[in-house]
One Martini backbone bead per residue (centre of mass of N, CA, C, O) as a GRO file, in nm:
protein
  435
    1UNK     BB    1  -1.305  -1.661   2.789
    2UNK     BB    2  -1.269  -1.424   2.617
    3UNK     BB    3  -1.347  -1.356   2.232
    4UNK     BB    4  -1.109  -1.222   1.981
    5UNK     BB    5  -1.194  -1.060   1.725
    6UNK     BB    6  -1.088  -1.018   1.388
    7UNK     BB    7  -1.009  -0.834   1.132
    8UNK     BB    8  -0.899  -1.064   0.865
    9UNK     BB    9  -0.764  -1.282   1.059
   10UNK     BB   10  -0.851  -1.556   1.256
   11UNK     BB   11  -0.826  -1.529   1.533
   12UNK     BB   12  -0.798  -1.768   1.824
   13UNK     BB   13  -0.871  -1.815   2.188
   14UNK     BB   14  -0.754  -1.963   2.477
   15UNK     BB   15  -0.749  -2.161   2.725
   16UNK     BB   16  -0.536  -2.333   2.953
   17UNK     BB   17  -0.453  -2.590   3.139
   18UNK     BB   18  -0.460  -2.513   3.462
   19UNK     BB   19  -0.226  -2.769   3.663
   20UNK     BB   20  -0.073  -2.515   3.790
   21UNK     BB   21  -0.304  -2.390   3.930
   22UNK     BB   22  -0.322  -2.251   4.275
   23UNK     BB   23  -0.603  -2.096   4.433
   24UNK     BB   24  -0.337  -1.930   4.557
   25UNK     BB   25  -0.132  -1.639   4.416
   26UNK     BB   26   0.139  -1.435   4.391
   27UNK     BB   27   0.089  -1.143   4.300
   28UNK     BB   28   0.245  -0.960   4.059
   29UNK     BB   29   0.323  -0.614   4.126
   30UNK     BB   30   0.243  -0.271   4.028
   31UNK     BB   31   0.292   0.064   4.091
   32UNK     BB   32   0.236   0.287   3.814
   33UNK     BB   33   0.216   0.540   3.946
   34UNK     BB   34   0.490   0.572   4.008
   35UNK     BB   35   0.792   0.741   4.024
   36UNK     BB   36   1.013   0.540   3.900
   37UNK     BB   37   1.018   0.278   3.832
   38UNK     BB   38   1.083  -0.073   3.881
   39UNK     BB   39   1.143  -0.315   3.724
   40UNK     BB   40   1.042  -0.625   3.614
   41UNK     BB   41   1.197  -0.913   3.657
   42UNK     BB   42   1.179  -1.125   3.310
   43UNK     BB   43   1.179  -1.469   3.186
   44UNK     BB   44   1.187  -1.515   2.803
   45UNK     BB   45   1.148  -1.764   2.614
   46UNK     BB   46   1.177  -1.951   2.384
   47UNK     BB   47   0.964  -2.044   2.161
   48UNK     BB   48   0.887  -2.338   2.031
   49UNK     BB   49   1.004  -2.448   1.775
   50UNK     BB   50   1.004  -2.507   1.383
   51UNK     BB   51   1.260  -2.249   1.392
   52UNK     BB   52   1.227  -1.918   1.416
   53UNK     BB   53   0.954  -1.808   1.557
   54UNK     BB   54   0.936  -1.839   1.846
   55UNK     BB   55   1.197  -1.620   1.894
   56UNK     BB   56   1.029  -1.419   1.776
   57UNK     BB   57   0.783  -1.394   1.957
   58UNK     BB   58   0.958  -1.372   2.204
   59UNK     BB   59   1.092  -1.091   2.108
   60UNK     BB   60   0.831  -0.901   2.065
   61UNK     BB   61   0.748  -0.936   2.400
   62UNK     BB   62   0.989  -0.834   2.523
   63UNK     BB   63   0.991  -0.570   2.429
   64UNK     BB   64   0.769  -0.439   2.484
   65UNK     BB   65   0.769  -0.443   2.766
   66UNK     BB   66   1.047  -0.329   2.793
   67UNK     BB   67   0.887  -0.013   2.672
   68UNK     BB   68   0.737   0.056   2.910
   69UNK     BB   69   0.913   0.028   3.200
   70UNK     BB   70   0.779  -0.209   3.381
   71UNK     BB   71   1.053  -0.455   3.236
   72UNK     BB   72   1.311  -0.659   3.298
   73UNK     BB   73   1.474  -0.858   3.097
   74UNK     BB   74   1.649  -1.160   3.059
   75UNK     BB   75   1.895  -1.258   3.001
   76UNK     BB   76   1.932  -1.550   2.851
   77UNK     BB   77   2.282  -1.602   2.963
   78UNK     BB   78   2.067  -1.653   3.248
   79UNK     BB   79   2.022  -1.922   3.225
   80UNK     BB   80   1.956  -2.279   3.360
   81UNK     BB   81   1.702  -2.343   3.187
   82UNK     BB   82   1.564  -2.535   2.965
   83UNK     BB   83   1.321  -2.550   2.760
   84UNK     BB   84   1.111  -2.817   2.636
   85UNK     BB   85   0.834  -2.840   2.820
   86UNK     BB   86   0.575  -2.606   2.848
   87UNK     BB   87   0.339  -2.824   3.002
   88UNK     BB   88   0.576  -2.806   3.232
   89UNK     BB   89   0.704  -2.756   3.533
   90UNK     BB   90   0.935  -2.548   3.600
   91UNK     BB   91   1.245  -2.480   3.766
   92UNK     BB   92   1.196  -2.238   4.036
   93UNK     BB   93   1.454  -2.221   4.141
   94UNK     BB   94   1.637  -2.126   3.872
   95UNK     BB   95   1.488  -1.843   3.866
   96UNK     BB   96   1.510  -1.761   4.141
   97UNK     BB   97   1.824  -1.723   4.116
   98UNK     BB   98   1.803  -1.490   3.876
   99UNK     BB   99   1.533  -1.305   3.950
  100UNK     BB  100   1.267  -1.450   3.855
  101UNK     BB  101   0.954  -1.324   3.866
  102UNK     BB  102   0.890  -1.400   3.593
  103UNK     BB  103   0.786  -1.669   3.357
  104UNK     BB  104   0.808  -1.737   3.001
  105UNK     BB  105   0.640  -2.011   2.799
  106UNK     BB  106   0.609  -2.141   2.490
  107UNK     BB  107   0.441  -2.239   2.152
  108UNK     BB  108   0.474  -2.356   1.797
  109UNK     BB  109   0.235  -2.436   1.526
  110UNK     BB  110   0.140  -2.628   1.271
  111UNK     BB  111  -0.116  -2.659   1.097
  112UNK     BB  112  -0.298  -2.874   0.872
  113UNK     BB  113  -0.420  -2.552   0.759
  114UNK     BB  114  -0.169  -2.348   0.788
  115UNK     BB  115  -0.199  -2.257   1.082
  116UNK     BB  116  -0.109  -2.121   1.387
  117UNK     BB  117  -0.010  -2.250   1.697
  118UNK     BB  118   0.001  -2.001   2.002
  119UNK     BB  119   0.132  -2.038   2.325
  120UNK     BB  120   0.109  -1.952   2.673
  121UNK     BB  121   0.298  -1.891   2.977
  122UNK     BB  122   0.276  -1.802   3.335
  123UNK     BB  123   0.507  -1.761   3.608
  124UNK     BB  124   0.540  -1.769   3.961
  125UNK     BB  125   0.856  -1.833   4.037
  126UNK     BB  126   0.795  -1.807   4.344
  127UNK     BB  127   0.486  -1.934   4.369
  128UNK     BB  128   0.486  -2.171   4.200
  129UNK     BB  129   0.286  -2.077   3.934
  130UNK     BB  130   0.043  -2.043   3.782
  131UNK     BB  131  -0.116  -1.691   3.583
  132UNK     BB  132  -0.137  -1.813   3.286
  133UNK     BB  133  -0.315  -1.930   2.990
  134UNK     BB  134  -0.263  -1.913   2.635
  135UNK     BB  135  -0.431  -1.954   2.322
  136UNK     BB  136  -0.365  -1.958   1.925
  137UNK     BB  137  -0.472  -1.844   1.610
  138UNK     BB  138  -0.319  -1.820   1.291
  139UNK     BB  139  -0.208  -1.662   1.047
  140UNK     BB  140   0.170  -1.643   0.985
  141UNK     BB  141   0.184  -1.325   0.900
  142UNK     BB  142   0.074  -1.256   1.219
  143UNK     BB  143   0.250  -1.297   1.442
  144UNK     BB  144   0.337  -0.969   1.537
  145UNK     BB  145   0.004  -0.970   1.685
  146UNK     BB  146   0.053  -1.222   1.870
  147UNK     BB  147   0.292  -1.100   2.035
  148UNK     BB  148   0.102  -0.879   2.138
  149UNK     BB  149  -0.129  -1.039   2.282
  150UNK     BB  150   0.083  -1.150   2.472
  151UNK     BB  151   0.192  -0.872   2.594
  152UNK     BB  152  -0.084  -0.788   2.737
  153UNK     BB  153  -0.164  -1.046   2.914
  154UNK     BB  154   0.086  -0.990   3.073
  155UNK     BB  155   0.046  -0.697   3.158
  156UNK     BB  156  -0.238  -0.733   3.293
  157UNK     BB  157  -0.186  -0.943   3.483
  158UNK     BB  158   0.001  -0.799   3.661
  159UNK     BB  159  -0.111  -0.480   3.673
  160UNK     BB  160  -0.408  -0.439   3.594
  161UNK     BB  161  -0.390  -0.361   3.321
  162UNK     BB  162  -0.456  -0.270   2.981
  163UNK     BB  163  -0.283  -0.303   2.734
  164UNK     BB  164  -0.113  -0.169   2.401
  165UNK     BB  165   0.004  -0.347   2.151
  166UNK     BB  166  -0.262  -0.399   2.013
  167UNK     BB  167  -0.188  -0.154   1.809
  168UNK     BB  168  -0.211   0.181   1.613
  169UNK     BB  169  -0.062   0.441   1.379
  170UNK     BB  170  -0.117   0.706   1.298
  171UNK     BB  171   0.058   0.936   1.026
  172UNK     BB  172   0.289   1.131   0.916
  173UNK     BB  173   0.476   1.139   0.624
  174UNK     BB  174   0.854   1.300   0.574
  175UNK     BB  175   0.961   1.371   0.268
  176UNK     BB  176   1.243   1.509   0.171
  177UNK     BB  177   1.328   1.845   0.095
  178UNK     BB  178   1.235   2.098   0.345
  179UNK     BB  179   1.132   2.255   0.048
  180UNK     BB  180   1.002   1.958  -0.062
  181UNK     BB  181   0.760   1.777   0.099
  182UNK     BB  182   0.656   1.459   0.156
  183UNK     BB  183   0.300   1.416   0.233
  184UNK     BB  184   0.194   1.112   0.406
  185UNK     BB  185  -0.040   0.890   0.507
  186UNK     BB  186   0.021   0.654   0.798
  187UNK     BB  187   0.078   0.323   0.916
  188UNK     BB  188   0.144   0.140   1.230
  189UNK     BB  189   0.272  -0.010   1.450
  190UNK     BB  190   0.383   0.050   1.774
  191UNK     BB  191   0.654  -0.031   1.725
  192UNK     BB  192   0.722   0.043   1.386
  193UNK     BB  193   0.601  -0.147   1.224
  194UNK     BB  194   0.435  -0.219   0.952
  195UNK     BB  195   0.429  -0.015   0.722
  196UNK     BB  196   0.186   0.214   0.553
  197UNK     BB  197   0.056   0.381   0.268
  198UNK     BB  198  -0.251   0.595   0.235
  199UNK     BB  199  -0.105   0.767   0.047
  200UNK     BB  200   0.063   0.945  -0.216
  201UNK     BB  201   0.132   1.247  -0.162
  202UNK     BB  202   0.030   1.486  -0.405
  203UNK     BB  203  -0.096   1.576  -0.094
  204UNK     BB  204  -0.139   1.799   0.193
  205UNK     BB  205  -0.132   1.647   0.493
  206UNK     BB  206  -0.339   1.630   0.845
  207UNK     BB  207  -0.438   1.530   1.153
  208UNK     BB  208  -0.509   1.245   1.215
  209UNK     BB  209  -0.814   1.043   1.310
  210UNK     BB  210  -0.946   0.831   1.521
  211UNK     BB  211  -1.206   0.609   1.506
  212UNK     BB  212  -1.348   0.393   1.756
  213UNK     BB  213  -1.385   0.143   1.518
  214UNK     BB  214  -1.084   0.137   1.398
  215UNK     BB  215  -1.131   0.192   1.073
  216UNK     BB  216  -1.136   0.507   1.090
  217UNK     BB  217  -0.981   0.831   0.951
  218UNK     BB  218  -0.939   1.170   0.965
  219UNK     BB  219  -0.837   1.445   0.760
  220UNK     BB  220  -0.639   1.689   0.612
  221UNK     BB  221  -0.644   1.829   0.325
  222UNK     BB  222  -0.492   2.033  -0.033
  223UNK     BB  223  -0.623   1.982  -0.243
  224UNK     BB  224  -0.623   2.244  -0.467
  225UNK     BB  225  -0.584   2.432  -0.170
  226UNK     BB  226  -0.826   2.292  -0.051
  227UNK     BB  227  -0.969   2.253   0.253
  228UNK     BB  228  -1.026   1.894   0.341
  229UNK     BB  229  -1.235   1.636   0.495
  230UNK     BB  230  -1.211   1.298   0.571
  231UNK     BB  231  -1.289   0.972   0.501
  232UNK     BB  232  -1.104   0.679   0.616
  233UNK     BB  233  -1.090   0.367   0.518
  234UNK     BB  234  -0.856   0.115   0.585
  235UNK     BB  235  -0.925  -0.159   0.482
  236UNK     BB  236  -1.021  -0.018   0.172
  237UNK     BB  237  -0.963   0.243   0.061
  238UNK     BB  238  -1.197   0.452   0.127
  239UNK     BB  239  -1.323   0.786   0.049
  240UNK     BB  240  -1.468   1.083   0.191
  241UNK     BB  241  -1.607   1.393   0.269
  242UNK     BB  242  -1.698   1.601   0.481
  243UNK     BB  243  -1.555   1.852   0.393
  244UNK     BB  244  -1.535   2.244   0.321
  245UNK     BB  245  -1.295   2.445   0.529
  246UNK     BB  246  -1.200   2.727   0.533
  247UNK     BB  247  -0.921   2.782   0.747
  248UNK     BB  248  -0.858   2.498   0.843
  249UNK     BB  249  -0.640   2.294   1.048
  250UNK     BB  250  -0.775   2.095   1.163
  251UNK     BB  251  -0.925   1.826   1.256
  252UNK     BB  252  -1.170   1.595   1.369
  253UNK     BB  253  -1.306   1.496   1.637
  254UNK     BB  254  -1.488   1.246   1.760
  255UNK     BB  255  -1.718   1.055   1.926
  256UNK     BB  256  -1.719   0.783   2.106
  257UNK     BB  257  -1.990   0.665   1.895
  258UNK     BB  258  -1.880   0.824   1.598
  259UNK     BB  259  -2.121   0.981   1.479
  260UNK     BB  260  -1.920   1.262   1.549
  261UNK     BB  261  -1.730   1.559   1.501
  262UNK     BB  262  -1.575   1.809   1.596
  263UNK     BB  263  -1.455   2.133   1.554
  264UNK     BB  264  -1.293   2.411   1.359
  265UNK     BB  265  -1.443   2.742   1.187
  266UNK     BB  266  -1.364   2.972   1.051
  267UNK     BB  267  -1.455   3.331   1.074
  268UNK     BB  268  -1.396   3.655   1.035
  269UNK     BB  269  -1.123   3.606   1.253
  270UNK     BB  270  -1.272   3.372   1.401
  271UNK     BB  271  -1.304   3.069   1.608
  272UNK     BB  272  -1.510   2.802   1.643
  273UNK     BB  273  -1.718   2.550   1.800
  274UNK     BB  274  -1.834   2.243   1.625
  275UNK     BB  275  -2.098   1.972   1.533
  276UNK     BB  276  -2.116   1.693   1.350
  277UNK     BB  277  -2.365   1.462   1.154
  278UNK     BB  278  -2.235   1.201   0.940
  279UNK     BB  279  -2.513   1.167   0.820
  280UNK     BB  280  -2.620   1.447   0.766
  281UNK     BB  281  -2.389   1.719   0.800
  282UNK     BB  282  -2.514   1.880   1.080
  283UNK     BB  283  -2.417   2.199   1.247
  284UNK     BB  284  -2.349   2.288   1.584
  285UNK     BB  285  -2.305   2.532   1.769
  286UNK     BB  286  -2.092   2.614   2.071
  287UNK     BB  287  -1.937   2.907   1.996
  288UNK     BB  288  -1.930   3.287   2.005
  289UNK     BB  289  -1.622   3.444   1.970
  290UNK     BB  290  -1.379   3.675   1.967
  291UNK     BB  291  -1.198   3.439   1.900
  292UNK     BB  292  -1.021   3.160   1.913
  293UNK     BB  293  -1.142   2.818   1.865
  294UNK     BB  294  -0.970   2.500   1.929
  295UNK     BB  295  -0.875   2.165   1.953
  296UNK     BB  296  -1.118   1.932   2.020
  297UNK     BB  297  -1.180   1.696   2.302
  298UNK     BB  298  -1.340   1.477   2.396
  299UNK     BB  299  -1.458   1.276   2.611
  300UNK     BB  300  -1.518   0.953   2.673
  301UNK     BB  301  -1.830   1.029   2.748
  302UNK     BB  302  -1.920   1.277   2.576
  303UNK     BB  303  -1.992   1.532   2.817
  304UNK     BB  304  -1.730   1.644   2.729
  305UNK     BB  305  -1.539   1.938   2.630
  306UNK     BB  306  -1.212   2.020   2.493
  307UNK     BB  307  -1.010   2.366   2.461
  308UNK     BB  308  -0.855   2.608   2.269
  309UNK     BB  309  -0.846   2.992   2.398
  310UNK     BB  310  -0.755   3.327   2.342
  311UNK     BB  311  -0.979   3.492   2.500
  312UNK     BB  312  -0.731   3.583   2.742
  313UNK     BB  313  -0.484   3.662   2.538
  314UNK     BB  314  -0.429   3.345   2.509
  315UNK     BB  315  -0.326   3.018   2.520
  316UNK     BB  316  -0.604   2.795   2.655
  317UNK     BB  317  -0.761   2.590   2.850
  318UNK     BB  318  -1.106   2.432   2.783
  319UNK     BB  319  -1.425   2.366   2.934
  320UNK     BB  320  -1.743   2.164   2.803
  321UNK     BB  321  -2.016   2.071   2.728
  322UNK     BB  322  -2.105   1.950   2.475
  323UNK     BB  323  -2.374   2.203   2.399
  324UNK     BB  324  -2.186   2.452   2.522
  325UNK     BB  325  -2.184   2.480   2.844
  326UNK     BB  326  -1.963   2.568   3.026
  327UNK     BB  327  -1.743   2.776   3.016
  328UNK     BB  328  -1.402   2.681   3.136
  329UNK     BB  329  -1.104   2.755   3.280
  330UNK     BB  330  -0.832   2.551   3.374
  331UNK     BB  331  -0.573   2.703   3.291
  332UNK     BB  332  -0.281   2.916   3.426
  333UNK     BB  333  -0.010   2.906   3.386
  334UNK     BB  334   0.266   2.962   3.202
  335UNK     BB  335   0.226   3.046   2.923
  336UNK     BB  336   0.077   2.847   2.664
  337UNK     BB  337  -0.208   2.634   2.579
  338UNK     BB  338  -0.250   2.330   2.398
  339UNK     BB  339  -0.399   2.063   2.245
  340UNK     BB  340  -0.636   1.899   2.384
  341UNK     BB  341  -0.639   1.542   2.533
  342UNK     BB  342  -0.809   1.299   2.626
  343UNK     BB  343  -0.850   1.052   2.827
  344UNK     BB  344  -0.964   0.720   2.831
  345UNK     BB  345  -0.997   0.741   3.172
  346UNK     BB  346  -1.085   1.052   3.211
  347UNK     BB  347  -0.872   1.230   3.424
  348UNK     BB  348  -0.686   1.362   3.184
  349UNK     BB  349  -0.510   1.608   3.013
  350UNK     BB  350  -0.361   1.678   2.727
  351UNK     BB  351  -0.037   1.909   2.641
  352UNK     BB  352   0.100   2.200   2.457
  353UNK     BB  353   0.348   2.376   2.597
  354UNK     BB  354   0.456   2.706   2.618
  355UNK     BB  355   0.787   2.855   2.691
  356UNK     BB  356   1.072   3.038   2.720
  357UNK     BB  357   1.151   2.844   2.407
  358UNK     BB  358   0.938   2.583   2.471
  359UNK     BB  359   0.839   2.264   2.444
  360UNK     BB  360   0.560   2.075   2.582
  361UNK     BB  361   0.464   1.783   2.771
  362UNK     BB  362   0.145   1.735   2.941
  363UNK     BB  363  -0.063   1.713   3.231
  364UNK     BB  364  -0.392   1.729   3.377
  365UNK     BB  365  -0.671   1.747   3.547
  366UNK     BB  366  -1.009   1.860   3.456
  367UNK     BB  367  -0.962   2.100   3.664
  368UNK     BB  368  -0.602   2.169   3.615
  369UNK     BB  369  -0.506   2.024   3.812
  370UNK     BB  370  -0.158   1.877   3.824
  371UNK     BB  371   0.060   2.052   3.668
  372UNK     BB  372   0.248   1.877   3.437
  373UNK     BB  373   0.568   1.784   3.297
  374UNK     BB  374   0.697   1.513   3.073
  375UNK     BB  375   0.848   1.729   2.866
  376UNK     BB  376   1.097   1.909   2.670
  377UNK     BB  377   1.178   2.168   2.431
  378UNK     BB  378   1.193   2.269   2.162
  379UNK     BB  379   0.983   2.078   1.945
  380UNK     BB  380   0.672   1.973   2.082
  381UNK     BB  381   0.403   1.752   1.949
  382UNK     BB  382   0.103   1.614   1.948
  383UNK     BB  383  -0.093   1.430   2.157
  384UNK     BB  384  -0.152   1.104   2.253
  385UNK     BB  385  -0.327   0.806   2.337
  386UNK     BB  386  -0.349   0.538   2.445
  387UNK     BB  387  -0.574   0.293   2.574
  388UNK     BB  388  -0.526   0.325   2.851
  389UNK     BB  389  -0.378   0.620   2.960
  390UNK     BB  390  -0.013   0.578   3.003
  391UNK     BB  391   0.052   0.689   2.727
  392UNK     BB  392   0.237   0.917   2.525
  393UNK     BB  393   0.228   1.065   2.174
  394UNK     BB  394   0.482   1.238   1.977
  395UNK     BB  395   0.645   1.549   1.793
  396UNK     BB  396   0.976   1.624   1.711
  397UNK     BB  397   1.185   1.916   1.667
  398UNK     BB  398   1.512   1.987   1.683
  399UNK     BB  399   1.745   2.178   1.664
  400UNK     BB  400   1.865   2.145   1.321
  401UNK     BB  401   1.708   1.953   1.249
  402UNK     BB  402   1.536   1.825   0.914
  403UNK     BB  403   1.288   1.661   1.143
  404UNK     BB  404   1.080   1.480   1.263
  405UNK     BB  405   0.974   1.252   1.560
  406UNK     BB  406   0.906   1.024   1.714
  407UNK     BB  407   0.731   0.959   2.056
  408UNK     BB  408   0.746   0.799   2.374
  409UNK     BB  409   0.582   0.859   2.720
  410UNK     BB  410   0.509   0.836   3.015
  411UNK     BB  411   0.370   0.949   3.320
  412UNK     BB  412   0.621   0.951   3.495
  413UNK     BB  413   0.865   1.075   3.267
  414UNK     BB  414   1.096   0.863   3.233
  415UNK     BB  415   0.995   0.668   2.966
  416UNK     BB  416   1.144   0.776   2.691
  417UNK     BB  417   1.104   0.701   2.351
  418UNK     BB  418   1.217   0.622   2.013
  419UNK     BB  419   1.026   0.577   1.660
  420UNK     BB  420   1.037   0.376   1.435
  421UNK     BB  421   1.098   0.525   1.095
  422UNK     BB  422   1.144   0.571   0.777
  423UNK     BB  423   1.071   0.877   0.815
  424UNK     BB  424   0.958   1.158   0.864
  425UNK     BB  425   0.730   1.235   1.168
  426UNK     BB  426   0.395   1.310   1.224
  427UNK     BB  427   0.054   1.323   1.404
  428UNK     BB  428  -0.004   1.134   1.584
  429UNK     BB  429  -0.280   0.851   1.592
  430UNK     BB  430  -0.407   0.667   1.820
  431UNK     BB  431  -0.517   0.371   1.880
  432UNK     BB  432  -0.712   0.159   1.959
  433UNK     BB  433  -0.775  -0.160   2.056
  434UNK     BB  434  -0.836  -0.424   1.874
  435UNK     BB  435  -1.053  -0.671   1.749
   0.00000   0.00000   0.00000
C-alpha cells in the first residue's frame, strides 16, 4: 500500500484486510474513451458512525463520482440491506436486485487521541467479492478530504484511471457592480467548497497558475498599474516578485520540474517567448517574430511548448521544442485559437477557439490531428486540465449575463458541469493531486 504523505494533514491510510477478496474477481470495467459514457449504477451506503459524520463523508463520496458523468449512485430508498457491520460480507442478492453493480460501505470512528478514524470496502456486487478496502487517520475538520481521497480510490479502482478529487482551484474571484470589480485570487477544492480568499482585493490579480510542487502559484498583478508576477506559497501566504513586466498579459506558466517558467513579454509592438529560471531570474529567448507569440505551455515531459501566434495573419497554436527550435503551425481550422494548455497526459493540447461569434473550448492532439469542440457559447475561455487529463475546467460569461462562472466538462463533451463559486469567477487554474 503506497503512503500519502499530506502537508499539515497528518493522514495516514492503510489496506484493509481483505477477508472476502478471492485471488480473480470480475472487474467492473468503464471504457472512458467512448462518448455518452453509461454510467456505472453504484451503491453508496451511509459510513457508520456516531452522529452524522458518516453520512456526510458517504455524501461527498456520492458526488464526486456522481460529478464525473461515470458513476450513477442509487437512491438510498431503493436500498434493501441496512448495513450494520462494514467488516462483513454484505448480502450481494440484494445489491445484485437493484442492479449496483458496485456497492460502497465504511465507517467512522473517533480515536483516543481526537483523531478520525474512516475506512471504507468497495465490493463487486454481481462477483460476490471485495475489490479493495482502505482505512485513513485524519484530524476531524478534514473529512472532506478524506472523502475525496476515497472517492479516488473508488475511481481509479473501477476505471483503472488516477482520480482528480483530492486537488485545488486557484481562480480569481469577481465581485462587486461590472464597472467596478473587485478581483481577488482565490482557491477552493474541486468541487466549489472551501473557498478562501488569498488576496484581499486592493489591486488587479490575473491568470494564475499552479506550480508541479502544488504549494505555490504565480498570478500577475497591477499593483500601482505596473504588472508584476508574483509568486505566491499558498500555505504561508509569503509572496516574493518575480519580475516587472510592461506589456505583459499573461502570467507564465511552469516547467514540470518547477525550476523554470515560460512566459511571454512585449517589446516594441510584437510579443516573444522566453524562459526564466527562478533561481537566477535569467532570462533566455525562445522566439523573434514581429508577430504576437503569447501564451505558452510545457508538454508533461518538460522538452516542447505550445504558443499561440498570429504569424501567419491570426491566431494559431503553435508547437515547438523547449530550445526554441522546429517551431511549428499545428492549427489549421476556421477562425482563430488561443490559450493553448498542454494535457498531464501529454496525448492532447486545449484550447479556445474563436469563429462565428462564439467561443469554444477544444482540444486536439499534438500534432494538430483530432481537432473537436467539446462546447462553445457566447464566450468561453481559460482551460485547464484536472491531473488525470480527463476533464477540463473553464470559465464562460453568457451574453447579457453580469459577470463570468467557472464549468467543467470530460473529453467526451456530454458532461459539462456549472461550479459552485461565493462570486463571479474566471481564470481557474487546477492543481496537481495532492500530496
Amino acid at each position: 500500500m503506497k503512503m500519502r504523505s499530506l502537508v499539515r494533514l497528518m493522514l495516514v491510510m492503510g489496506g484493509l484486510m481483505a477477508s472476502y477478496i478471492s485471488p480473480a474477481y470480475a472487474l467492473v470495467e468503464i471504457n472512458i474513451n467512448k462518448g455518452n459514457v453509461q454510467p456505472l449504477p453504484i451503491a453508496i451506503t451511509d459510513f457508520i458512525s456516531n452522529g452524522d459524520l458518516g453520512a456526510q463523508i458517504s455524501a461527498v463520496v456520492a458526488a464526486d463520482l456522481k460529478r464525473s458523468g461515470l458513476f450513477a449512485p442509487i437512491d438510498k430508498a431503493a436500498f434493501i440491506e441496512k448495513i450494520t457491520n462494514p467488516d462483513a460480507a454484505p448480502q450481494f442478492a440484494s445489491w445484485k436486485s437493484i442492479n449496483a453493480q458496485a456497492l460502497v460501505t465504511g465507517r467512522v470512528t473517533q480515536q483516543p487521541d481526537g483523531r478520525l478514524r474512516a475506512e471504507f470496502r468497495l465490493w463487486d456486487s454481481f462477483a460476490g467479492t471485495q475489490m479493495t478496502g482502505q482505512q485513513f487517520y485524519t484530524q476531524p475538520e478534514n473529512w472532506r478530504r478524506v472523502a475525496h481521497i476515497i472517492a479516488d480510490a473508488i475511481y481509479e479502482k473501477i476505471t483503472g484511471e488516477k482520480g482528480y478529487f483530492d486537488t485545488r482551484v486557484v481562480f480569481v474571484s469577481e465581485s462587486g457592480p461590472k464597472t467596478a470589480r473587485k478581483n481577488q485570487l482565490a482557491i477552493m477544492d474541486q468541487d466549489g467548497f472551501n473557498t478562501r480568499m488569498l488576496t484581499d482585493g486592493s489591486d488587479l490579480v490575473l491568470t494564475p497558475r499552479f506550480s508541479p510542487n502544488k504549494q505555490e502559484v504565480t498570478y500577475m498583478s497591477f499593483a500601482n498599474q505596473q504588472p508584476r508576477v508574483y509568486l505566491l506559497n499558498i500555505a504561508t501566504g509569503q509572496r516574493e516578485v518575480v519580475g516587472n513586466f510592461p506589456g505583459m498579459t499573461f502570467a507564465p506558466r511552469f516547467s514540470p520540474d518547477g525550476q523554470r517558467v515560460v512566459l511571454s513579454l512585449q517589446q516594441e509592438g510584437n510579443a516573444n517567448i522566453y524562459t526564466m529560471d527562478l533561481r537566477s531570474r535569467t532570462t533566455t529567448r525562445l522566439t523573434s517574430t514581429a508577430a504576437i507569440d503569447t501564451s505558452p505551455s510545457y508538454s508533461p515531459d518538460g522538452t516542447q511548448i505550445a504558443f499561440e501566434s498570429d504569424r501567419g495573419g491570426k491566431q494559431q497554436i503553435y508547437v515547438m521544442n523547449a530550445d526554441g527550435s522546429n517551431q511549428h503551425r499545428i492549427s489549421f481550422g476556421d477562425g482563430s485559437y488561443s490559450t493553448p494548455v498542454w494535457s498531464p497526459r501529454g496525448d492532447l493540447i486545449a484550447y479556445t477557439k474563436q469563429s462565428g461569434g462564439t467561443f469554444g473550448i477544444g482540444v486536439m492532439k499534438t500534432d494538430g490531428s483530432g481537432d473537436r469542440l467539446l462546447t462553445s457559447g457566447f464566450h468561453n475561455e481559460g482551460p485547464t486540465w484536472a491531473p488525470n487529463g480527463r476533464v477540463i475546467m473553464f470559465f464562460r460569461e453568457p451574453a447579457g449575463s453580469s459577470g463570468p462562472q467557472l464549468y467543467s466538462i470530460d473529453l467526451t463533451g456530454y458532461n459539462e458541469q456549472k461550479i459552485k463559486t461565493p462570486s463571479f469567477a474566471s481564470d481557474p487554474a487546477w492543481s496537481p493531486l495532492m500530496e
